[in-house]
C-alpha positions in Angstrom: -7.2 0.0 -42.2 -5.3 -2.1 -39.6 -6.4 -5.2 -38.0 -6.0 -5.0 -34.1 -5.7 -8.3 -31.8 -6.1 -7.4 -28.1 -5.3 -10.7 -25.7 -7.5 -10.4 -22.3 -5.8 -11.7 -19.1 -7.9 -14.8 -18.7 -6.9 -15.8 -22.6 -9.5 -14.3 -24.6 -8.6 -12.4 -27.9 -10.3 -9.3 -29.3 -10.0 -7.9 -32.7 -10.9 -4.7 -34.5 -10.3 -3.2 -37.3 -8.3 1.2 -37.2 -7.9 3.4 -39.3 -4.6 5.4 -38.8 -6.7 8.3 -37.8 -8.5 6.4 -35.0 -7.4 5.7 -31.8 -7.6 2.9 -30.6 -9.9 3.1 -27.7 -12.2 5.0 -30.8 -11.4 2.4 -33.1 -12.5 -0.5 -30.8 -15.6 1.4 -29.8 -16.6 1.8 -33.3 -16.9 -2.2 -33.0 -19.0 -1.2 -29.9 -15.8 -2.9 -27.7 -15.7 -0.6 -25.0 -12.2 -1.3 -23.2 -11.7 0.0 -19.8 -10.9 3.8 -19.8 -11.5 7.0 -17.9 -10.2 10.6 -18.7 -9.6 9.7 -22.8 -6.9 12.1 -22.5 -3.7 10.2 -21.6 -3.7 11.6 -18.4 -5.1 9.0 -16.3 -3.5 5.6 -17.0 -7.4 3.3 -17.0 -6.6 2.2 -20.2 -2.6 0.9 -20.3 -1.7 -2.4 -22.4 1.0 -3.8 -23.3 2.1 -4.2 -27.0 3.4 -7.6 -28.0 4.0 -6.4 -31.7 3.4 -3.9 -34.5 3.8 -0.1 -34.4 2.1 2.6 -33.2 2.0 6.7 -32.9 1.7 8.0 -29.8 0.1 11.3 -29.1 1.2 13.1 -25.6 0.2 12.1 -22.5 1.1 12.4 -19.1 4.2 10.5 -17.5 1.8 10.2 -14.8 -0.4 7.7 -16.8 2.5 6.0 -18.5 6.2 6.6 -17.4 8.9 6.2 -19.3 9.8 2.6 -17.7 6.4 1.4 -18.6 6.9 3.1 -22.3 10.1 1.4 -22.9 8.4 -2.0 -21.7 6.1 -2.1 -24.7 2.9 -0.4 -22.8 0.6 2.0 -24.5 -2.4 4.3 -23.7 -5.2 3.1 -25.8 -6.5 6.3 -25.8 -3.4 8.6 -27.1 -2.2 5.5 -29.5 -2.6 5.2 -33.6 -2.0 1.9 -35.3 0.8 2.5 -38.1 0.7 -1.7 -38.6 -1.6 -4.5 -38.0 -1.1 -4.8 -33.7 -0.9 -7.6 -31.4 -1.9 -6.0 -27.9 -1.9 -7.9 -24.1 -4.5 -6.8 -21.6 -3.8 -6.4 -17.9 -7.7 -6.8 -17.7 -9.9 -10.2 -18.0 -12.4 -10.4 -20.8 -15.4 -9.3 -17.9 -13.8 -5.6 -18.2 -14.5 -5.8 -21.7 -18.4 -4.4 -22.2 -20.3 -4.6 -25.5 -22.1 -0.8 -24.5 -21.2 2.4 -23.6 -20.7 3.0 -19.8 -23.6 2.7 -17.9 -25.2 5.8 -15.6 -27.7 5.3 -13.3 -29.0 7.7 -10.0 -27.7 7.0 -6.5 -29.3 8.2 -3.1 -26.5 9.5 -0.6 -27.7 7.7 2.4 -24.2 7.8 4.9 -21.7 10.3 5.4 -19.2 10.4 8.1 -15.4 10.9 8.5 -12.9 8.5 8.3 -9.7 9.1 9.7 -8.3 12.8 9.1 -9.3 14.2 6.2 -11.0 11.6 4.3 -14.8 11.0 4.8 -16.6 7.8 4.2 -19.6 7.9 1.5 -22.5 5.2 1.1 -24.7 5.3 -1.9 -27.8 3.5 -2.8 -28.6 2.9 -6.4 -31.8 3.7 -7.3 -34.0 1.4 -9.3 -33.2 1.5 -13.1 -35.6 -0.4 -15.7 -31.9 -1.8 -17.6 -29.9 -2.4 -14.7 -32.3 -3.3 -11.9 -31.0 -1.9 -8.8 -27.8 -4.7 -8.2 -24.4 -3.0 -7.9 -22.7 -5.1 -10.0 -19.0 -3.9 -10.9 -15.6 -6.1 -10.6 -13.8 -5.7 -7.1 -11.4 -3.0 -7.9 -13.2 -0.9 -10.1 -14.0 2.9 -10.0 -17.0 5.1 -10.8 -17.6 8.8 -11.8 -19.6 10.5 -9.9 -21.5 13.8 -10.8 -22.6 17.0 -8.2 -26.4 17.2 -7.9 -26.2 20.2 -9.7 -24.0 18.6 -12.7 -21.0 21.3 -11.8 -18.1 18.7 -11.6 -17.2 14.8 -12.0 -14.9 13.2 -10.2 -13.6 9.3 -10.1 -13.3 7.2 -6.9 -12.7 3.4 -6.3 -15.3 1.6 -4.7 -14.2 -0.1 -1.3 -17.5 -2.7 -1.0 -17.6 -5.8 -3.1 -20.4 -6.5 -5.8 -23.7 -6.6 -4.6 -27.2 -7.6 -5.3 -29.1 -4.6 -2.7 -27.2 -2.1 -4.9 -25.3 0.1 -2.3 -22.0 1.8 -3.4 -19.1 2.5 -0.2 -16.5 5.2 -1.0 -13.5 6.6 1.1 -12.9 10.3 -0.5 -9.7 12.5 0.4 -10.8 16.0 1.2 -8.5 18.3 -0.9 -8.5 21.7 0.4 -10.5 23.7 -2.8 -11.6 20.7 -4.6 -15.1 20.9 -6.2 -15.9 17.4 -5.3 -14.4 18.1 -1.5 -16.1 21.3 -1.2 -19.6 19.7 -1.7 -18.9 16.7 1.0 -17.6 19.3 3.2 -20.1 21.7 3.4 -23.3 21.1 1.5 -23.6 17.2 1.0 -26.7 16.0 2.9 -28.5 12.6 3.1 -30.8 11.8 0.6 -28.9 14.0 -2.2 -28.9 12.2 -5.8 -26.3 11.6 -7.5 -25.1 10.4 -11.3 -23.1 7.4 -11.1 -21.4 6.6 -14.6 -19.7 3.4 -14.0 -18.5 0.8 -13.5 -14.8 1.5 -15.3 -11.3 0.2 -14.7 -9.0 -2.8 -15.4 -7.5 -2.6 -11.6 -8.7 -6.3 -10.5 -7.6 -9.7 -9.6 -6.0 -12.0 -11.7 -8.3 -15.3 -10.8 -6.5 -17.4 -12.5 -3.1 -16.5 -10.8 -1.9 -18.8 -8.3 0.3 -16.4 -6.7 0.0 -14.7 -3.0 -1.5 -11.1 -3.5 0.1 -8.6 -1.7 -1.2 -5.2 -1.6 0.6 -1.8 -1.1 -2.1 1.2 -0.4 -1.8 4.5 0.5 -4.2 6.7 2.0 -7.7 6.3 0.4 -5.6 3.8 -2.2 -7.1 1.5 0.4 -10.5 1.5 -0.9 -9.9 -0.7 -3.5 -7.6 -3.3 -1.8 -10.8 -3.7 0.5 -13.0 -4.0 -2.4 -10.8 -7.0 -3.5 -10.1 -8.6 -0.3 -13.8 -8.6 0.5 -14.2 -10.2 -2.5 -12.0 -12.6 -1.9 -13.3 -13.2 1.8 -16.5 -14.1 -0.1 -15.3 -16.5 -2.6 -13.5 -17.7 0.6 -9.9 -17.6 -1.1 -7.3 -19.5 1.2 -4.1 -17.9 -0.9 -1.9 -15.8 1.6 -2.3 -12.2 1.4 -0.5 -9.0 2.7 -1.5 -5.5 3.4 0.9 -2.3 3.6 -1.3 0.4 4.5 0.5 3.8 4.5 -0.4 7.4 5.5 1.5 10.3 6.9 0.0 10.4 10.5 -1.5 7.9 12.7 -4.7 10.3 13.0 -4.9 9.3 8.8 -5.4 5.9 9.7 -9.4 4.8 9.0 -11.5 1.6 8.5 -9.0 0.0 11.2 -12.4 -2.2 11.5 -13.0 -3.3 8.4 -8.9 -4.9 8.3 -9.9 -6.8 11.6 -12.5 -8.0 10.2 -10.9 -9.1 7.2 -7.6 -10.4 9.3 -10.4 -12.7 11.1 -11.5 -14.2 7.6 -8.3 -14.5 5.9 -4.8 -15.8 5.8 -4.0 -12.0 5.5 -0.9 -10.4 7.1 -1.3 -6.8 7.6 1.4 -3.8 7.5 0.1 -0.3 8.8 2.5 2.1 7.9 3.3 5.6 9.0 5.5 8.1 8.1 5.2 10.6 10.6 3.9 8.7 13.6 3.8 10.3 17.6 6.1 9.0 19.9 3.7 5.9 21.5 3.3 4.5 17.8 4.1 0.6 18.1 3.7 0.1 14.3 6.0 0.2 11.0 7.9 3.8 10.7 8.2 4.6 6.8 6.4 4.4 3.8 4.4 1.0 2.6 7.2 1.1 -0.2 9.7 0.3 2.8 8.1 -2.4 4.5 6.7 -4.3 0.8 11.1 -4.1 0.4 11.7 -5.4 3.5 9.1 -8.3 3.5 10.4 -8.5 0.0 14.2 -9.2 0.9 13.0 -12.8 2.9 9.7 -13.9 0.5 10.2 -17.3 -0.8 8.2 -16.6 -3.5 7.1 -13.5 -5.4 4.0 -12.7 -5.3 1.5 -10.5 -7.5 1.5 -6.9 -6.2 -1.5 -4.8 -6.1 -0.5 -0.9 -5.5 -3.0 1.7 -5.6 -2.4 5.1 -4.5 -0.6 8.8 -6.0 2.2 8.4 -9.0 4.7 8.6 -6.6 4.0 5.8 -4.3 2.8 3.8 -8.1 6.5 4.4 -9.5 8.3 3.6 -5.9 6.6 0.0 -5.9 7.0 -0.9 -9.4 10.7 -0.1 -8.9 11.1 -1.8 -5.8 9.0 -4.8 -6.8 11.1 -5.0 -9.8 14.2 -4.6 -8.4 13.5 -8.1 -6.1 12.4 -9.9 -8.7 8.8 -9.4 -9.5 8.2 -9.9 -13.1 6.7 -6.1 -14.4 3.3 -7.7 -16.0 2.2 -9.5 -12.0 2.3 -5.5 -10.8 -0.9 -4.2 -11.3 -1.5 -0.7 -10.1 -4.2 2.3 -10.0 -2.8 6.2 -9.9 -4.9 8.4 -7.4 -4.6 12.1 -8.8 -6.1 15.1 -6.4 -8.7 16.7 -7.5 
């Protein structure tokens, strides 16, 4: 049996006992820790620390989840890792990820469902009334949920793009993929007033409060939904620290929630980047990726900020290598890997 010390973001420290056979996400939750995870099969990257000392056997997992920059930087997947030592462990995540139950799953009422942008639709969910969990949504700004098909044939994960909320309604932006179970349900059978299993919320992708650094965020695609979920949450707590955008997609007609970034650009000292790739000829915005324009706002920053980067592994690895590469320590990039599915 080896003792395990986890430090949270925000200072606090979180010990368990393993056993080498364990894991350590199944060790801590035979404490009844539950630390944020998702797929539980080191393909996903929810549940990443960073070891500060001690050794550990790692199982196989997907570079995907953990490359090999990350590996050699002391980070681990709780999930795919064995103690072989007594463990000192950082957090990315405040103590507030941390819950003392399993996940929670409650039922949700489908109540909007509309396009946004090509490709991607918008989804609005209402929580039901639940006799633990009353019908707030409360989740931190950044987090994800699993959703399940009203017939239970397939779960999928998405980021909520609202902030926490006491009348309980959930707002997702979804990519369509072309055969995905979870797409072919929005695109042909979904209808309002469909319920839905919601098992959430999960995820250690939020804001570092107690960093006084500007946030910039780097998005693309649907990786947008939780940047909004954060900077609405910051428009609330009516944060004055500077923050940027870089919104990337491959064609203008990709673009979507244009509205809610006004909006957000009204309340905010926030500097927003749309990016495209592939844009038509009357485009007045950035050409190029988000990855671009973070290194060119990079190359003339007086000070480095915290980087928030959400979107697919590609776009995840880009940032973290151009972040690093002007100077932005590799524990203030925070990021959240959008597989298709």
């Amino acid at each position: 049996m080896y003792k395990v010390s986890l430090l949270t973001r925000d200072g606090a420290t979180i010990a368990f006992d393993a056993e080498p056979s364990d894991t350590l996400l199944d060790a801590a939750e035979r404490a009844s820790i539950y630390l944020p995870s998702s797929c539980r099969e080191g393909g996903c990257g929810a549940c990443r620390v960073a070891r500060a000392s001690g050794e550990v056997e790692l199982m196989s997992y997907s570079s995907a989840a953990l490359s090999e920059d990350e590996r050699m930087a002391g980070d681990i997947l709780l999930c795919r890792a064995r103690a072989r030592g007594d463990l000192a462990l950082r957090a990315p995540f405040d103590e507030a990820a941390v819950g003392s139950a399993p996940v929670p799953e409650r039922r949700a009422t489908l109540v909007a469902l509309e396009p946004a942008g090509s490709g991607a639709v918008r989804l609005q969910l209402q929580y039901e009334d639940d006799p633990t969990f009353g019908s707030a949504a409360q989740f931190a700004a950044g987090q994800f949920v699993e959703l399940t098909l009203p017939d239970g044939s397939a779960k999928r994960s998405y980021s909520l793009a609202n902030a926490p909320n006491w009348d309980g309604t959930l707002e997702l932006f979804i990519r369509l993929q072309p055969h995905g179970a979870f797409s072919n349900y929005l695109r042909d059978r979904a209808a309002v007033g469909d319920t839905l299993l919601v098992r959430g919320p999960q995820g250690q992708f939020t804001l570092d409060e107690a960093s006084p650094a500007p946030r910039w965020f780097v998005v693309g695609g649907t990786g947008l939904a939780p940047a909004l979920s954060m900077l609405r949450q910051i428009g609330e707590f009516a944060d004055q620290r500077p923050c940027r955008l870089f919104f990337g997609v491959n064609k203008v007609d990709e673009l979507f929630a244009l509205d809610v970034i006004d909006e957000l650009q009204a309340a905010l000292p926030l500097v927003v980047t749309l990016c495209v790739w592939k844009p038509e000829q009357d485009w007045r915005g950035f050409v190029g990726t988000p990855v671009a324009a973070l290194a060119q706002a990079l190359s003339s920053a007086t000070e480095r900020p915290d980087i928030y980067v959400c979107g697919p592994p590609a776009l995840i690895a880009a940032t973290e290598e151009t972040a690093r590469s002007c100077g932005v320590p590799h524990d203030r990039i925070f990021s959240e890997k959008f597989t298709a599915a």
